[in-house]
N, C-alpha and C positions, 0 to 999 in steps of 0.2 A: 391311463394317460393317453393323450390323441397328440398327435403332432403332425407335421406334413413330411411326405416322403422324398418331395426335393425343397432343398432350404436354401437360401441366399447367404454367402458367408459376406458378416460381414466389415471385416478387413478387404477383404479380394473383391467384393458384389459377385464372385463366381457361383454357380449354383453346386450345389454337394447333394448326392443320394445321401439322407440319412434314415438308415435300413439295420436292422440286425437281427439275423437268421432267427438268433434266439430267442426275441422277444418283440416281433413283430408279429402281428397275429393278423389282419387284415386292414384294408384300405376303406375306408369308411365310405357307403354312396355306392360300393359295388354289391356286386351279388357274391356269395362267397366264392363260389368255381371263376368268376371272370377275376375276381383279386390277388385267388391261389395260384391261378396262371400269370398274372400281372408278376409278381411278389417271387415266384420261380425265374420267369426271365431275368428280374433283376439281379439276384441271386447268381444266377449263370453267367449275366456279362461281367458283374463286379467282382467274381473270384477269378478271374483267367489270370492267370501266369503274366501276363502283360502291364497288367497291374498289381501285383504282389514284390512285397519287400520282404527278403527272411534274412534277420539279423543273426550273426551268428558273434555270441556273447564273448564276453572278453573282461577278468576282473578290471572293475574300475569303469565300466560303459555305462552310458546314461543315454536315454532316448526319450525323444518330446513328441508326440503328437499332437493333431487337435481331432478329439471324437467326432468334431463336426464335419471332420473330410475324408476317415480314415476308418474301416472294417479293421479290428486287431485279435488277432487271438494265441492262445501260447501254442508253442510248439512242445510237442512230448520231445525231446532231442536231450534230456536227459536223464541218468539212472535214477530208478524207483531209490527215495531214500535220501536221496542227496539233498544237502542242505542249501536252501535258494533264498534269498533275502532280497524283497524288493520293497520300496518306497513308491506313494502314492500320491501325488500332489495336485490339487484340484484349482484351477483358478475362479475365479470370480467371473460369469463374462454375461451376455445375452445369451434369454431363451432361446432354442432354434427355432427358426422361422420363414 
């Protein structure tokens, strides 16, 4: 799948990196080393602490994001074993673009 790496949201018209470590493999149009270094920087600005939110759970919390603005990933913050129940709810919207 090929998409653009910054996208216009559009509710906001703001523009959104939309990036994920895990499953971005390069920037189309580059050469690999000039994309892997592209793709690294990003990487580097959009995890600093300045922009990170760590929710710390609470029976009964509920939280909404939209993937198209938003890096998420879980935190290990609790015991191996423990039983976690979550719900996944997908809306309908536009491609990113």
């Amino acid at each position: 799948m090929t998409h653009p790496l910054v996208i216009t949201q559009p509710e906001s018209g703001k523009k959104a990196i939309y990036y994920n470590f895990n499953r971005t493999d390069r920037v189309v149009g580059m050469e690999r080393s000039e994309s892997d270094a592209l793709l690294d920087w990003v990487d580097e600005k959009i995890t600093q602490p300045d922009y990170r939110y760590e929710h710390e759970w609470r029976v009964g919390d509920i939280l909404f994001w939209d993937n198209r603005g938003v890096i998420h990933s879980v935190n290990m913050d609790f015991p191996v074993g423990q039983k976690r129940i979550h719900q996944r709810v997908m809306l309908k919207g536009d491609r990113p673009g």
